[in-house]
N, C-alpha and C positions, 0 to 999 in steps of 0.2 A: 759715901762721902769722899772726896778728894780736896784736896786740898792746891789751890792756884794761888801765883802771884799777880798783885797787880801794877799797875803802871810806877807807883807807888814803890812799889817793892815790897811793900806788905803782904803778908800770905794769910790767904781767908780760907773760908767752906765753904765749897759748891756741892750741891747735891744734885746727882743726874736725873732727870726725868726718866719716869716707864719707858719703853719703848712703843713707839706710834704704828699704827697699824699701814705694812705695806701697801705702796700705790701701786695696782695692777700693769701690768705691761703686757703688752703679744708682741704679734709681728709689727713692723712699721704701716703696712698699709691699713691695720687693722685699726691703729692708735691714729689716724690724720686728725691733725690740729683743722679748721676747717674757716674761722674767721679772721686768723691771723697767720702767716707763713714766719716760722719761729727757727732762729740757728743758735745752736750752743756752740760757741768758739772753744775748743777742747782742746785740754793741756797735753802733753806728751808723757811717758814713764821712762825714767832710766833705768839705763843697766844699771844695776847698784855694786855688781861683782865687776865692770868693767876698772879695766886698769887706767884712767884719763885724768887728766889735769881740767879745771878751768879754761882753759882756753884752747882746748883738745877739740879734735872734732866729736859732736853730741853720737852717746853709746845711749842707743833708746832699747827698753823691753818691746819688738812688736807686737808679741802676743797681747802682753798687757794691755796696752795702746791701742790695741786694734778695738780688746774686749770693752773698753771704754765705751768706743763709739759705737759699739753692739747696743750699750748698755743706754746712750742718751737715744739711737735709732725702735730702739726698743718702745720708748714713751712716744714716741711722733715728733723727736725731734728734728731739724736734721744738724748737719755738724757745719760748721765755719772751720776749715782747714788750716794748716801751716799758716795760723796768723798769729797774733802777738800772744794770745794766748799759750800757744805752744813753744815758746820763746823764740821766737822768730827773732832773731838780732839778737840775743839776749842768752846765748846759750847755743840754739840750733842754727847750724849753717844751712847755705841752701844747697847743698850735696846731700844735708839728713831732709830738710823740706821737698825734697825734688822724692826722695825714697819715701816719704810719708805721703807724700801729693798718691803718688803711683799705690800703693799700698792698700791707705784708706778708700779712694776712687775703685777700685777694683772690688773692696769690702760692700760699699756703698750699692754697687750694682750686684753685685748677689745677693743683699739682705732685700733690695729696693727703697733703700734711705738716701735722702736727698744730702749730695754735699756742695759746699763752696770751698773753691780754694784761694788760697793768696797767692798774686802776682806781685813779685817786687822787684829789686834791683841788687837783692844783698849779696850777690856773687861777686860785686866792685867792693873788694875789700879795701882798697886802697881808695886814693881820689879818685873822682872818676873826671876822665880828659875834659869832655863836652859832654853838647847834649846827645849827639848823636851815639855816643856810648851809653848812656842811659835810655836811649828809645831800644838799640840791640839790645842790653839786660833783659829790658821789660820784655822785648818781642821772644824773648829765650824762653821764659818764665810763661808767657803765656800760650806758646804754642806747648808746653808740655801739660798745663793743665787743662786745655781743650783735648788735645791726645788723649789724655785720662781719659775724661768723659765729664770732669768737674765743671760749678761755674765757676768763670772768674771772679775775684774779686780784686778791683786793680786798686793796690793798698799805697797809702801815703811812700814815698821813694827821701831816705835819707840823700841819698847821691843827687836827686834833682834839686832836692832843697839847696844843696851845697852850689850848684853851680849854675842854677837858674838865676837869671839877671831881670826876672821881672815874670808879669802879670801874661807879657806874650809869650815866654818859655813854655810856661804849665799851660796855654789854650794852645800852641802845638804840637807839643808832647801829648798828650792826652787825644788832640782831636787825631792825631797820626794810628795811635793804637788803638781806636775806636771804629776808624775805619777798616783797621783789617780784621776786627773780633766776628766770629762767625755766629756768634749766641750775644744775647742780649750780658754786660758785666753789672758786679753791682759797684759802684765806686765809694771807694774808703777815705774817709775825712778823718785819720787818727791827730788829736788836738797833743798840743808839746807838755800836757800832764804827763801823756802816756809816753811819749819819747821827748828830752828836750830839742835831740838834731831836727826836730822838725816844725819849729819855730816860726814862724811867717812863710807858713803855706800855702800855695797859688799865690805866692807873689809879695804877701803883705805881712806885717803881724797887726794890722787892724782889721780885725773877725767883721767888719761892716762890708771892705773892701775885697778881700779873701772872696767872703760868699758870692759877691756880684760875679767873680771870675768862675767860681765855682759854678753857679747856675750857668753863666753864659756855656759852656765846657757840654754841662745836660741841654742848656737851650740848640746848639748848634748837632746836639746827635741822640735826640729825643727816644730814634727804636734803637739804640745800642746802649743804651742804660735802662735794666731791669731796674733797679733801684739803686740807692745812697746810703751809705752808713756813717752815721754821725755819730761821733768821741770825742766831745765836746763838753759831757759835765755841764750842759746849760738849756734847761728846759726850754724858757721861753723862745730860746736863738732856733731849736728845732722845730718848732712848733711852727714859726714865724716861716721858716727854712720852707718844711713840707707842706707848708699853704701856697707857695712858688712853685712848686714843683710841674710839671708837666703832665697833664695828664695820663694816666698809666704807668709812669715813674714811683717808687713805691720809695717812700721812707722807713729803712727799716734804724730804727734806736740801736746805739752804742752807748747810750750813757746810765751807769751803773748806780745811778745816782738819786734817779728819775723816773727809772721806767715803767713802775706800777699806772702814773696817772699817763705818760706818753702810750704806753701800749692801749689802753683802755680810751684815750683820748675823749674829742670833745663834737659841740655839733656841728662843725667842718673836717673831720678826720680824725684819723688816728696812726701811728707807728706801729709797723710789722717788730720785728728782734734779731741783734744778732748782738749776739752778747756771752760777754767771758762769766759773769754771777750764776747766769742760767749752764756752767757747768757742773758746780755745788747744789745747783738747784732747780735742776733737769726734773725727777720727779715731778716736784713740786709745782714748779712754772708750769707742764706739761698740764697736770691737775687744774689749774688756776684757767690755763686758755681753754680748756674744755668746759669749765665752768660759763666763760665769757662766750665761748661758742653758743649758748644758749640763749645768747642778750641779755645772762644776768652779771651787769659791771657791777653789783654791789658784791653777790658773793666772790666773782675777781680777785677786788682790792682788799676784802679780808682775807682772802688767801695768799697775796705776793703783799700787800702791805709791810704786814710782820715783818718780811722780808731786809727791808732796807737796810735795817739798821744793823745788822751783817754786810751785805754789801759794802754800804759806808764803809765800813770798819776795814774790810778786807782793801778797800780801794783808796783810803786812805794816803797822802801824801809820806811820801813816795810814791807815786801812784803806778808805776811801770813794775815796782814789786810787788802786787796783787797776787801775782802768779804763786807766790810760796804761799799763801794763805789758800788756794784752788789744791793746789797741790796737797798739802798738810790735809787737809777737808777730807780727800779723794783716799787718802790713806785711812783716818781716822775711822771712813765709812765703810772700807773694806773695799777698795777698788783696786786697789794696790796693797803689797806686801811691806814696803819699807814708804821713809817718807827721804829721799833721797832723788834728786834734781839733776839736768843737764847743768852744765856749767857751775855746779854747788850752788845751787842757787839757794836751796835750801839754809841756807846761813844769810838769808838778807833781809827778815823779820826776826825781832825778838822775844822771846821766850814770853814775857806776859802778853803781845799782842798775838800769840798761836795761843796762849790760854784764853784769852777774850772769846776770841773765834772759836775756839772748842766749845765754851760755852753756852755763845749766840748761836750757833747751828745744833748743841744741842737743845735748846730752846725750843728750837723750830720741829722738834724731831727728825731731823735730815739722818740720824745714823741710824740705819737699820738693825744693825745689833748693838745699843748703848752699853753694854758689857766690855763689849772689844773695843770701842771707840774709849772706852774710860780707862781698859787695861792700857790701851798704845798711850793715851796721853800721860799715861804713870808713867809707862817706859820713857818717854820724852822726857818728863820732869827728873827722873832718875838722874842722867845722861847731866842734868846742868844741876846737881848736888839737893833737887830740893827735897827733904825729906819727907816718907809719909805720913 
């Protein structure tokens, strides 16, 4: 028994479930997901002994970090790189994203794990002049993760939002870096849940007019979009979205909200994944699309159903603070040694919503040894006076 606080502030009994039997893993090529092409966007590990402030440049563990993406490459995932999951803007600069790009890419082709990277513009820490300094950003960013060997993923641009004067800025930005991409990208629609500087994206903040610009952007460079990722928090808009879509162009789900019935879809399609939840819940997910690799969607959604109501919780407004609740998870389950964040991030959920989530994932049996996952969240509750 342990004892949690709730929202409330009242302190009740939890009692941990048994521990659930592990879900096998081998090598990557052994474990292919095979109906759905699936990415876990995976958090980063900091140095916890580094000496840095907040607003220091990000001191990551590599080994840790790397072992992470060992660890989702391991189930048939692959990994979604330097995106928002790994605090991309939010802790890691892109001097640590550029070293993670390079890193993980090198990891990925010796294990034979598929990765994506993110292309963005965060090196204009200031304003940025024009647009023609956000077309170099992006071209900087994307020639290094083609170097790697990664795909791109050309991610929503704080700086273009800032200085783009309309609907023709984003369809010539976009259509300029599309023409020189030598691999098909997947383009990133991150919605201003997840960041607010990103607020009337391609042009607009009416999501009607936004998408039309958005398609036109895929309609005009149909083979140089592998696919779309949508962070949007809204079912029906995706669904409506990747019935537009171009033939061949692949919708893969961002939204943490939804994914069970988007992934699974309906009798005109369905969404691939690229998703921050599926880092908590890499096993699981992995289990779930094998199941559906079978044509069986019922056992599927009893298997990622459950699911949700963690997700929610973790993504929950604040919604760009999700990451300390991945994070806290990754610790609990023995992925990592401390629960200690780039940028402290670690201090921007509160103490009963990390108790919520310990509970909801152990629920789910996501901790492989619920002994340790129950002693660390004692040591956590210690730390903020709550007695045993």
């Amino acid at each position: 028994m342990i004892r949690l606080p709730d929202a409330s502030g009242a302190i009740r009994e939890y009692h941990p479930r048994p521990a659930r039997p592990p879900v096998d893993a081998g090598a990557p090529g052994d474990a292919a997901l095979t109906s759905r092409t699936v990415f876990s966007a995976a958090h980063v590990v900091a140095d916890p002994y580094a000496d840095t402030t907040p607003d220091g440049p990000a001191a990551v563990d590599w080994d840790a970090t790397l072992a992470f993406r060992r660890h989702l490459w391991s189930h048939g995932l692959g990994v979604a790189e330097a995106m928002d999951t790994a605090q991309r803007g939010m802790g890691l600069d892109w001097a640590g994203a550029a070293e993670l790009i390079r890193r993980s890419a090198a990891e990925a082709k010796a294990v034979g794990g598929a990765v994506a990277c993110g292309v963005g513009t965060d090196q204009l820490t200031g304003a940025a002049a024009d647009l023609a300094t956000v077309r170099a950003a992006y071209e900087e960013q994307l020639a290094l993760v083609e170097e790697a060997g990664g795909q791109p993923v050309l991610m929503a641009s704080r700086a273009l939002a800032a200085v783009a004067e309309g609907a023709d800025d984003y369809l010539d930005t976009y259509g300029w870096l599309l023409r020189q991409t030598s691999e098909p990208v997947i383009l990133h629609w991150l919605g201003p849940m997840f960041d607010p500087a990103l607020d009337g994206y391609w042009g607009s903040a009416d999501l009607d007019t936004a998408t039309e610009t958005f398609l036109e952007v895929i309609a005009a460079h149909p083979d140089k979009v592998d696919g779309i990722k949508v962070s949007l928090l809204d079912a029906g808009r995706e669904v409506e979205l990747r019935r537009r879509l171009p033939e061949g162009v692949r919708c893969y789900t961002g939204d943490d909200f939804h994914y069970p019935e988007l992934i699974a879809g309906d009798e005109r399609g369905f969404s691939h994944a690229l998703l921050g939840i599926f880092d908590p819940l890499g096993p699981l997910a992995a289990e779930a699309v094998r199941v559906l690799d079978t044509g069986d969607v019922k056992g599927f959604r009893e298997l990622l159903d459950p699911t949700v109501e963690l997700s929610r919780h973790l993504f929950e407004a604040p919604t760009r603070f999700y990451k300390t609740g991945v994070v806290f998870l990754a610790w609990l389950a023995g992925h990592q040694d401390h629960f200690t964040m780039v940028g402290g991030l670690q201090s921007a959920r509160s103490l009963p919503h990390l108790a919520r989530a310990y509970e909801l994932a152990d629920g789910l049996g996501l901790f492989p040894d619920p002994e340790r996952a129950e002693s660390r969240m004692r040591s956590l509750l210690s730390v903020y006076g709550v007695a045993r």
